[in-house]
VOBA-400815 format. One line per 3 residues: number of its first residue (from 1); for each residue x negated, y, z of C-alpha. Coordinates in steps of 0.1 Angstrom, whole numbers, always signed. Example, Ala and Ser with C-alpha at 12.3 -4.5 7.8 and 13.67 -1.06 7.14 Angstrom:
% VOBA-400815
1 = -123/-45/+78; -137/-11/+71
END
This chain:
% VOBA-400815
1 = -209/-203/-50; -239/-195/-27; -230/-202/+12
4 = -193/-204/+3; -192/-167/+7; -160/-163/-16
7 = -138/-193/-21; -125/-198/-56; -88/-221/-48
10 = -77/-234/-83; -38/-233/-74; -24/-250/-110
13 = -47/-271/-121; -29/-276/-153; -29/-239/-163
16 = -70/-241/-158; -77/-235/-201; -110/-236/-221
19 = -112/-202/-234; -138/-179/-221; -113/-151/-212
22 = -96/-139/-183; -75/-114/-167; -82/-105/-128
25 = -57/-90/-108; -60/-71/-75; -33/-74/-52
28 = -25/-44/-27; -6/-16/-45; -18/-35/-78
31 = +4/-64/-83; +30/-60/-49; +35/-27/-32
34 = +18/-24/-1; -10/-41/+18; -1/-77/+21
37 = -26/-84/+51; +3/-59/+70; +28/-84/+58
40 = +6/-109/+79; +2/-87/+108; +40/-82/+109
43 = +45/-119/+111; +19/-125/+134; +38/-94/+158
46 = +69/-118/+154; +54/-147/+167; +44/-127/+197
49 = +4/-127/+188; +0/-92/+197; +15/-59/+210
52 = +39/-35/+199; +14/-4/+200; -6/-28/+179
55 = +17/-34/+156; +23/+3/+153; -9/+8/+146
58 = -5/-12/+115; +25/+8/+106; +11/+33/+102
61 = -20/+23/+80; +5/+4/+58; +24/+36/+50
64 = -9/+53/+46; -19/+31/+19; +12/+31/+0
67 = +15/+70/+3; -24/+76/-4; -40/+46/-20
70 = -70/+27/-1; -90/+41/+25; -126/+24/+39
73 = -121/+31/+70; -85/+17/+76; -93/-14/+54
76 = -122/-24/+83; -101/-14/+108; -74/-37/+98
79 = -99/-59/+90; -117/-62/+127; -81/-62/+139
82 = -73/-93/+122; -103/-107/+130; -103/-105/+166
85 = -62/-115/+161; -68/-149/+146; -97/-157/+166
88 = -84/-193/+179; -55/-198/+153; -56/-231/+134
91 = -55/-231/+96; -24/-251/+91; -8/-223/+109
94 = -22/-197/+90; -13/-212/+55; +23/-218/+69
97 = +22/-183/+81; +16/-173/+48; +44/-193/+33
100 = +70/-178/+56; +51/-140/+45; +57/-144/+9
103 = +90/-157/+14; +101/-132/+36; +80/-101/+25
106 = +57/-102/-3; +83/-118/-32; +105/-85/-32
109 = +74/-64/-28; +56/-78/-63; +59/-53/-95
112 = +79/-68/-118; +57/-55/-145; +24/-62/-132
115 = +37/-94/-130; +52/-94/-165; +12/-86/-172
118 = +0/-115/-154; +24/-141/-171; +18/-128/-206
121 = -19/-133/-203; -10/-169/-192; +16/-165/-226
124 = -14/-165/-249; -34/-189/-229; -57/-169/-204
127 = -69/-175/-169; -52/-156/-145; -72/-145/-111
130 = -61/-129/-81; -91/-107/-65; -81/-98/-32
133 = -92/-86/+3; -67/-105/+15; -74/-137/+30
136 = -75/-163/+10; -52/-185/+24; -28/-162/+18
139 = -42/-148/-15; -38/-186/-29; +0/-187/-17
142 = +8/-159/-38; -12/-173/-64; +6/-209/-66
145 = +42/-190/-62; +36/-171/-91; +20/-199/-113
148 = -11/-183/-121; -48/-201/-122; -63/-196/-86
151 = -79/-167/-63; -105/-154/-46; -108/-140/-14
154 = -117/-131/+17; -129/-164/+36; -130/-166/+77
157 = -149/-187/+93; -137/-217/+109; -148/-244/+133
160 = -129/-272/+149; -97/-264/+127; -97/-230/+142
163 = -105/-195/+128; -135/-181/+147; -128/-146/+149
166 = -159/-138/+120; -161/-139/+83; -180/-158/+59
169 = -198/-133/+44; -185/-99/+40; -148/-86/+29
172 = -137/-94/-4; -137/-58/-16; -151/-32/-34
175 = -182/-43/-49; -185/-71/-33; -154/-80/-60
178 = -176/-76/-90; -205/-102/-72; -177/-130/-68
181 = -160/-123/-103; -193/-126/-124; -203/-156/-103
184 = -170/-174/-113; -174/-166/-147; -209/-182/-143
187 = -198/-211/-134; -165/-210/-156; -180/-201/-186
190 = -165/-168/-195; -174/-140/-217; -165/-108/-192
193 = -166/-89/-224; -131/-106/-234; -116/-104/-196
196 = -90/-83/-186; -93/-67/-150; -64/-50/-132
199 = -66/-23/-97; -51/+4/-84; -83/+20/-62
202 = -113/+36/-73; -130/+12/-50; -129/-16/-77
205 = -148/+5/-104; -177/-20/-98; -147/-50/-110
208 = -135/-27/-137; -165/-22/-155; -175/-54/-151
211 = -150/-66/-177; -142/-56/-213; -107/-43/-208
214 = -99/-21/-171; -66/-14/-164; -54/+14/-140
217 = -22/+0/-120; -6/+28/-98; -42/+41/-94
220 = -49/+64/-69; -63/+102/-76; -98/+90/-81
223 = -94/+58/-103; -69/+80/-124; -90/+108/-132
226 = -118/+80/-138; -93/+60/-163; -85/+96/-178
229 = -120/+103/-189; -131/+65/-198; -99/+64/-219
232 = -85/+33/-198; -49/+23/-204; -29/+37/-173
235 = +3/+23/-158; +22/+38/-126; +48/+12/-119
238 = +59/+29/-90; +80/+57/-105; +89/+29/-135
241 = +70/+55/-158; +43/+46/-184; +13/+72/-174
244 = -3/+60/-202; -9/+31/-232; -43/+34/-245
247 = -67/-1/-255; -46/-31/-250; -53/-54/-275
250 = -25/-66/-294; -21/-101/-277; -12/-83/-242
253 = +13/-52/-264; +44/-71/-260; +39/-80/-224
256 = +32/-49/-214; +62/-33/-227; +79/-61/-214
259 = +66/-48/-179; +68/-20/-183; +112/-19/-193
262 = +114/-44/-163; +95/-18/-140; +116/+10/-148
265 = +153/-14/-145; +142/-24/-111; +135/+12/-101
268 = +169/+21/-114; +188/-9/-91; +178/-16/-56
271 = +147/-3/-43; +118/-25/-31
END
């Protein structure tokens, strides 16, 4: 990819098929509730990195974005945060970091039917992407823990073994998602026509049109009234209720049922 500006990590080599179709999954409120770079932040508080007013900070954009979906301006704020946070870290630290994170935070935080979603497209022999914001050390933890083909993600810069406080290019987000997706399937060899891609935010219309089958997952006002009207299939796993089952093909029908019963028993036991 030009400059290295978004990082494609392969994370099972094995499951890397040749068929030129794909499913690409967002992560934050798509396929784990929450932002996971707050997961990160949390950890990094632990460890002493930063203050508590910081943290708090953090908080309280994390409940924001569970409560209300995605919002620019708290994204780059968490974003510069971060930034300015890691400046001087070393990248074994960060990718152990992330470890400890999905142990400890992001594993009872993932949708049990978005990820029923994910392994039934690996079922019937797909690639499996996570698009993320999210850094992508972190981004290609979750991917290796739950067995899917790789991710992209947000890349920072790094000299000497040590993040420099700047990015590599931009934030992985918005439409910038669409630019990385279509150059991995240049490079891949897949038809986007025959992809699958998966989001919660209106933000990632660019990614969702990109591809031949858009999926709303516990979307926020704006992506939901756009599903509504494009006649996108709709699912809200955060109350376990189908909001709606429109354009699957028939490959993906019994995984997403499957997610969908497994959404609403988890919503009926212990809460996330």
């Amino acid at each position: 990819m030009p400059e290295e500006k978004y990082v494609a990590v392969v994370t099972q080599p094995d499951a890397v098929m040749q068929t030129s179709d794909a499913a690409f999954f967002d992560v934050d409120n798509t396929l784990m509730k929450g932002a996971s770079l707050f997961h990160v932040a949390r950890k990094m508080h632990q460890r002493g990195a930063f203050t508590l007013v910081q943290a708090a900070g953090f908080a309280w954009k994390q409940f924001k974005f569970v409560a209300r979906g995605e919002n620019m301006d708290d994204v780059h704020a968490v974003r510069d945060s971060a930034l300015t946070l890691a400046a001087g870290i070393t990248v074994d630290d960060i990718r152990a970091l992330g470890e400890e994170v999905y142990d400890e935070m992001i594993a009872s935080r993932i949708w049990p039917g978005a990820k029923a979603l994910a392994q039934q497209h690996l079922r019937v022999g797909r690639r499996v992407w996570l698009v993320t914001a999210t850094p992508i050390e972190v981004a290609t933890v979750i991917s290796t823990r739950l067995g899917l083909t790789g991710a992209l993600g947000t890349v920072g810069e790094v000299a000497d073994g040590m993040y420099t406080g700047r990015l590599v290019g931009d934030i992985l987000h918005g439409s910038a998602k669409a630019v990385a997706v279509q150059e991995l399937a240049d490079a891949e060899g897949l038809d986007l026509k025959r992809c699958w891609a998966y989001s919660d935010s209106y933000n990632d219309i660019p990614l969702l049109t990109l591809v031949g089958h858009p999926v709303a997952i516990n979307p926020d006002s704006k992506l939901r009234s756009h599903a509504r009207d494009h006649n996108w299939p709709v699912y809200d796993f955060r109350s376990g209720r189908r909001a709606a089952t429109l354009g699957l093909k028939a490959a993906t029908a019994g995984g997403v049922v499957y997610g969908l019963w497994k959404g609403f028993a988890r919503f009926r036991g212990p809460r996330i």
